[in-house]
N, C-alpha and C positions, 0 to 999 in steps of 0.2 A: 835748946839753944838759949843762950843767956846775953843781953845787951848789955852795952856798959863799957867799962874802960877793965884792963887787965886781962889775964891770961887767959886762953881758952872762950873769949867773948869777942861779942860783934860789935863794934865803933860804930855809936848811933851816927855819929860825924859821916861814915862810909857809906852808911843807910840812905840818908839826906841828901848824900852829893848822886847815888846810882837813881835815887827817886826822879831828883833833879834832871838827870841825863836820858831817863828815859819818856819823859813828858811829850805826849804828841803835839805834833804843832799847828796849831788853829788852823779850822777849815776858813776859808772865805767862803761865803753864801752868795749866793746870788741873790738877794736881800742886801747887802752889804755891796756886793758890786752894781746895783742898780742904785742905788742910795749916793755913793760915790760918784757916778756917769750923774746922775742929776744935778749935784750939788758941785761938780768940778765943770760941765759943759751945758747944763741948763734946760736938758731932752730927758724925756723918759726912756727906755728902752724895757722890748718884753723877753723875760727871760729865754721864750727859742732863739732867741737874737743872741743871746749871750752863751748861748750854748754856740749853735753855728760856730761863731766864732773859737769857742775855747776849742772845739773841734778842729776845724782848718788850722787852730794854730798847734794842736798836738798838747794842751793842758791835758791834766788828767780829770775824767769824767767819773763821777758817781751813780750807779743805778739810783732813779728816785721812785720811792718807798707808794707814790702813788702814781706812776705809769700806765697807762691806758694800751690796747693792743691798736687802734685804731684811731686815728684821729675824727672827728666831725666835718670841722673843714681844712683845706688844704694849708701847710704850714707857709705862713708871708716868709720875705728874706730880708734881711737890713739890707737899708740902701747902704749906698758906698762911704757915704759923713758918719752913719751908726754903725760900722765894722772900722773903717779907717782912724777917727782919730782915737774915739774914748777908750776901747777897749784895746787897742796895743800898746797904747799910753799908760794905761792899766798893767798891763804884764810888764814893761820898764820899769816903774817903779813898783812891781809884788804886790800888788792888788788883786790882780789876778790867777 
């Protein structure tokens, strides 16, 4: 297979645009969504918070790479100010 312009060849141009289209599209971290919730509303939040939430709300979840089978202690739950405003405010504007 030969690139290039002319017969019989593959248009580097075509190349470039299918690269282009097939570029996945950034994950958001939860690094990145706790970084946000701080800097937009002035609280920390811990990442089971932000999971809970992307839960209930039906986001998509990623198995994480260091998951435990058991916890130590039992998992807290965000109050109602740390699910209600940052994080749905968050999924309006694709933060989430």
């Amino acid at each position: 297979m030969e690139f290039g312009e002319g017969e019989g060849k593959v248009p580097l141009d075509d190349i470039a645009k299918r690269a282009e289209s097939d570029k996945t599209k950034e994950r958001v971290t939860y690094k990145m969504i706790m970084e946000y919730i701080e800097a937009r509303y002035g609280f920390k939040v811990h990442t089971a918070y932000i999971a809970e939430v992307k839960r209930d709300l039906g986001l998509p979840m990623y198995d994480a790479p260091n998951a435990i089978e058991e916890l130590k202690q039992p998992r807290k739950h965000p109050t109602p100010a740390q699910v209600n405003i940052p994080l749905r405010r968050s999924r309006q504007s694709g933060v989430a």
